[in-house]
C-alpha positions in Angstrom: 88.7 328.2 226.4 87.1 325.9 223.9 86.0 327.4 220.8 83.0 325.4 219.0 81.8 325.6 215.4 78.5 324.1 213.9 78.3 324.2 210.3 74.1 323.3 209.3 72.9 323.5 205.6 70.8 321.9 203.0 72.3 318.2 201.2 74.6 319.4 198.7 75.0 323.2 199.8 78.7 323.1 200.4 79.0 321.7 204.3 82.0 319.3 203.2 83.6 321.9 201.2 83.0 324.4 204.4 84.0 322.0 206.9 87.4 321.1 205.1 88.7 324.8 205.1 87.6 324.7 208.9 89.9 321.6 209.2 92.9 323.5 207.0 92.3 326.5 209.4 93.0 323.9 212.5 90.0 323.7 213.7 89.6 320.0 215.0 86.6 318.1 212.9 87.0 314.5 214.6 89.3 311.8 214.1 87.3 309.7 211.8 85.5 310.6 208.4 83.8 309.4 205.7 86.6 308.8 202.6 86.8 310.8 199.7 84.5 309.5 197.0 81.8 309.7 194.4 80.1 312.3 196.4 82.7 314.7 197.7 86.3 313.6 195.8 88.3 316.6 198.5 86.9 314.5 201.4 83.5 314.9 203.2 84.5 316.0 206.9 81.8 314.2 208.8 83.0 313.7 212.3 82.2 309.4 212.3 82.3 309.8 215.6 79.6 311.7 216.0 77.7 310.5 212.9 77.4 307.2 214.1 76.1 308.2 217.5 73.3 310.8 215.4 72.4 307.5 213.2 71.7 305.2 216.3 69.7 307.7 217.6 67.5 307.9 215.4 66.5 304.3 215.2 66.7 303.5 219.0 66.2 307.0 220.7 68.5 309.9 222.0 68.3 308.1 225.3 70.1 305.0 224.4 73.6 307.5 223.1 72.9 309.6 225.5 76.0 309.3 228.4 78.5 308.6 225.1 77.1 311.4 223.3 78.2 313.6 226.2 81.5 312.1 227.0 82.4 312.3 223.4 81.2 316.5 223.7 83.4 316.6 226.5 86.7 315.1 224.7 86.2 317.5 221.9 85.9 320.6 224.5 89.3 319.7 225.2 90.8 321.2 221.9 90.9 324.9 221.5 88.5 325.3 218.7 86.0 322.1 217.1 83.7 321.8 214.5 80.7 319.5 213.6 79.2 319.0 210.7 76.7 316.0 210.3 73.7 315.8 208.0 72.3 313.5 210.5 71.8 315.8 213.3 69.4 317.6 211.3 67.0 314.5 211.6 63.7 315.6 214.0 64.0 312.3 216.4 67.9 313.6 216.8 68.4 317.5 217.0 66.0 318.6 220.2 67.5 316.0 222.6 71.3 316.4 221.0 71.1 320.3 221.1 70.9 320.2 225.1 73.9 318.2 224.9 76.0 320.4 222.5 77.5 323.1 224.2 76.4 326.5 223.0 77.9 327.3 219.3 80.6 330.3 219.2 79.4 330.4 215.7 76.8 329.1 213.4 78.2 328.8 209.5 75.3 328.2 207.4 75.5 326.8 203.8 74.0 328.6 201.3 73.2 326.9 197.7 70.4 327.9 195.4 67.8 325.0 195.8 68.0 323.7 192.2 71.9 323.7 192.0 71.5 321.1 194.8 68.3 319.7 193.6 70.6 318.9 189.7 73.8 317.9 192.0 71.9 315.3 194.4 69.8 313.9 190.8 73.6 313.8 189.6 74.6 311.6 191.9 71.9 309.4 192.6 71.9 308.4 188.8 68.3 308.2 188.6 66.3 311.0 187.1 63.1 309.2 188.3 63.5 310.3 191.8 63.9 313.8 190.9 60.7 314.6 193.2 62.6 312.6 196.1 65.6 314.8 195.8 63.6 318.0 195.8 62.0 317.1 198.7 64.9 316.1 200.5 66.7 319.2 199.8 63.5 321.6 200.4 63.5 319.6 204.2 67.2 320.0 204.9 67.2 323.3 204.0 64.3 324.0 206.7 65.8 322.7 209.3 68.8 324.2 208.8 67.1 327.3 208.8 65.5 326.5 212.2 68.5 324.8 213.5 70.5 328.3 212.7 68.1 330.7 214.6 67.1 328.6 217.4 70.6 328.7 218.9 70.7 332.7 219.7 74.7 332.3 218.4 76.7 334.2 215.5 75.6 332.9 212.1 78.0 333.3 209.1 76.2 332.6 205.9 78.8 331.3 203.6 77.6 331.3 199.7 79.1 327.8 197.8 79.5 329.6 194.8 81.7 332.6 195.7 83.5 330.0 198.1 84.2 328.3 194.7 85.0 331.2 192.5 87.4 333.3 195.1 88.5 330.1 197.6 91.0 333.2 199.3 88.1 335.2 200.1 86.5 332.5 201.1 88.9 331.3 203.6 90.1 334.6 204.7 86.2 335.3 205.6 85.4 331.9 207.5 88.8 332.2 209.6 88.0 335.8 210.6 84.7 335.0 212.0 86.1 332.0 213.7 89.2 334.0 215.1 92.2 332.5 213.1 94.8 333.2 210.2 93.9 332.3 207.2 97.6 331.0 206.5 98.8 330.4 202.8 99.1 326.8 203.1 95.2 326.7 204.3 94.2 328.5 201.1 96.4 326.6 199.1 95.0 323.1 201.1 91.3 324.9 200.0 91.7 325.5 196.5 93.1 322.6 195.5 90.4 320.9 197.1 88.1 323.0 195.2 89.9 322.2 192.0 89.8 318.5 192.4 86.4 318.2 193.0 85.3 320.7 189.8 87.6 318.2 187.8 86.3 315.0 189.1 82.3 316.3 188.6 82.5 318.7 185.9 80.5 321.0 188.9 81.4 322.7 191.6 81.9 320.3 195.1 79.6 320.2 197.4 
């Protein structure tokens, strides 16, 4: 039986950083992602597939994705345990039309980051402390739906803290892969924490 995992949370609350120990766990997170860069150096773990699909949505309507949007669901319910994670599917014109089409989480990971640790890391990397009222914002409205997107499913819902995923990565992985109902295998926390490390070299911050 297929095994699905949706990991929802604010811009820069620790998704990628979630959804990578999901993918060194095994859990399949798409064939396509975004490549590691200024924003997330470990890799950012947004299925492309299904990113794509969320962006045209929400400039031509649910409607015109919808048939791929479900043949794409239905490839990934072939593998025994999935993930998606997509900042995109927290946009209001996408989530009510693509929740009937996602099957039912097994689990709900939800990022937690305080608000002006993401608020400093988003300023960071825009490059512009003008918009530091944009980024607030932004964060502050990600971070409510994420919120409703986690209790509107009636599914599990593992909060997973950034920072203690970042001090104890062990823990960390140990925690995520019991609730998801795998081994949390040396080489995964290994895989984790040097992800971790690279990123807190890279940024001079933790990853997000």
């Amino acid at each position: 039986m297929s095994k699905f995992i949706l990991v929802v949370g604010h811009v820069r609350s620790g998704t990628s950083a979630v959804a990578g120990v999901l993918r060194a766990l095994g859990v399949f997170m798409g064939r396509g992602f975004l490549p590691a860069g200024e924003w997330n150096p470990a890799g950012d773990w947004s299925d492309l597939e299904f990113k794509s699909l969320h962006l045209e949505a929400t400039h031509r309507g649910f409607a015109a994705v919808a048939d791929r949007y479900s043949a794409l669901v239905q490839e990934r319910r072939e593998h025994g345990a999935w993930g998606l994670k997509c900042h995109a599917l927290l946009s209001e014109k996408v989530w009510p039309d693509a929740v009937a089409a996602l099957p039912r989480p097994d689990l709900v990971i939800r990022t937690e980051r305080a608000i002006e640790e993401s608020v400093a890391s988003l300023e960071l990397r825009r490059g512009d402390r003008g918009v530091l009222g944009d980024c607030r914002r932004l964060v502050l409205d990600t971070a409510a739906q994420a919120d409703r997107i986690a209790r509107s499913l009636g599914a599990p819902v593992l909060e997973v803290r950034f920072g203690e995923l970042v001090r104890d990565a062990a823990s960390g992985v140990s925690r995520i892969a019991a609730a998801v109902g795998l081994s949390a295998t040396a080489s995964a926390v290994t895989a984790v924490r040097a992800d971790l490390h690279r990123v807190t070299i890279a940024n001079s911050e933790e990853p997000a």
